[in-house]
N, C-alpha and C positions, 0 to 999 in steps of 0.2 A: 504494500500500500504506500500512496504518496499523500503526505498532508498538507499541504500548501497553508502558510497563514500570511494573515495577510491585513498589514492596520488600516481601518476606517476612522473618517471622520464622524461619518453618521450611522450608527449601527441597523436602528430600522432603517435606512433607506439602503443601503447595502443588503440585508436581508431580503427585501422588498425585490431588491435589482435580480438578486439571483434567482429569489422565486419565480418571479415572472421569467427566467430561461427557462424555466423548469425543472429548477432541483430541489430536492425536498429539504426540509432539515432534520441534525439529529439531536433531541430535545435533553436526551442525556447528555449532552456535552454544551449546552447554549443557559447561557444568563444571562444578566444586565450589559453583560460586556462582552459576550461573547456569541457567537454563533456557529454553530456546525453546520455547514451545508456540504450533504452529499451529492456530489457528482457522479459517479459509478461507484461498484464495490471496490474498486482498488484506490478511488481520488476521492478526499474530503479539503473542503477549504474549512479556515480557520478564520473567521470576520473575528477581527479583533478590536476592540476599541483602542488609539493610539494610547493611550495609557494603561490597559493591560497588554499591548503589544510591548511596551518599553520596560515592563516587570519581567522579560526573558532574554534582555540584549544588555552588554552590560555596562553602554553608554548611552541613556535614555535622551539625548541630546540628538543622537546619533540614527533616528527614526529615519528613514527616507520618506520622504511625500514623492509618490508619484504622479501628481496633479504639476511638478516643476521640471522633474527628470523621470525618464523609463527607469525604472530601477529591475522590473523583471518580464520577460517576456514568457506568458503560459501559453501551450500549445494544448487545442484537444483534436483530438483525430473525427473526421465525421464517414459515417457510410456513403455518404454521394454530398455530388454538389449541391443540389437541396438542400440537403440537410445541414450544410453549411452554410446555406444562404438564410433557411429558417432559424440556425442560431441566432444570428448576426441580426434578423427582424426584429427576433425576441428583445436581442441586447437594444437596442434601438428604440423599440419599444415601451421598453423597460428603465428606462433614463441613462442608456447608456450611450457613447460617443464614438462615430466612425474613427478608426483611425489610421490603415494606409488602405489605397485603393485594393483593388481583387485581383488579387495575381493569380493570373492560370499558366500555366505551361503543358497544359494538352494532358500527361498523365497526372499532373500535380496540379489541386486547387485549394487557394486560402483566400479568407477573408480574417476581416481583424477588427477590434472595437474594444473602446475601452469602458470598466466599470463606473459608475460613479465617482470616486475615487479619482481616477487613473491609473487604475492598473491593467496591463495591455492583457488582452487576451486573443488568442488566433486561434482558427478552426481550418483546420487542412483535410482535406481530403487526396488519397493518390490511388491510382488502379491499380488494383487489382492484380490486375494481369502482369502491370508491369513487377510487383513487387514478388513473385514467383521465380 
């Protein structure tokens, strides 16, 4: 499994952004300050409020905002370009912000868009056939 966390500034509205992708949360792991959003059985993000994000780093000064600079780029893999492009509505949708145009290169297709926040997310999709 991979855990991705990841500091907010607004916790409901970050909540909110994800839900509207469509991922659930996990209520065992979510408080005032925190939220567990499942992605797949193997991908969980951690919304963190910036100050329980800075109780695990050990220069609270030291937070990155990425509303200033990229600080990470996430990748999710999609079934088809659809399905890449219905992510990307959702984020959109969902108060979130285009962020590089849609690159295809025939067997390979991504889009991208960022959370609330700023924190960058891409949806790639590649054939199939080619990856055999």
């Amino acid at each position: 499994m991979i855990f991705v966390n990841l500091p907010v500034s607004d916790l409901a509205a970050a909540r909110a952004f994800y839900a509207g992708l469509g991922f659930g949360s996990d209520e065992r792991f979510s408080d005032d300050r925190t939220t567990s959003v499942v992605v797949s059985d193997a991908i969980v993000v951690m919304l963190l409020t910036r100050d329980r994000f800075a109780d695990f780093v050990p220069d609270a000064d030291r937070v990155g905002d990425p509303s200033r600079s990229t600080t990470v780029l996430n990748a999710l893999s999609a079934g088809s370009r659809e399905e890449a492009d219905d992510l990307l509505a959702r984020a959109l949708a969902s108060g979130g912000k285009p962020w590089m145009p849609a690159q295809d290169h025939g067997s390979m297709y991504g889009v991208s868009f960022t959370d609330p926040d700023g924190h960058v997310w891409e949806v790639v999709w590649m054939d199939p056939a080619v990856l055999q």
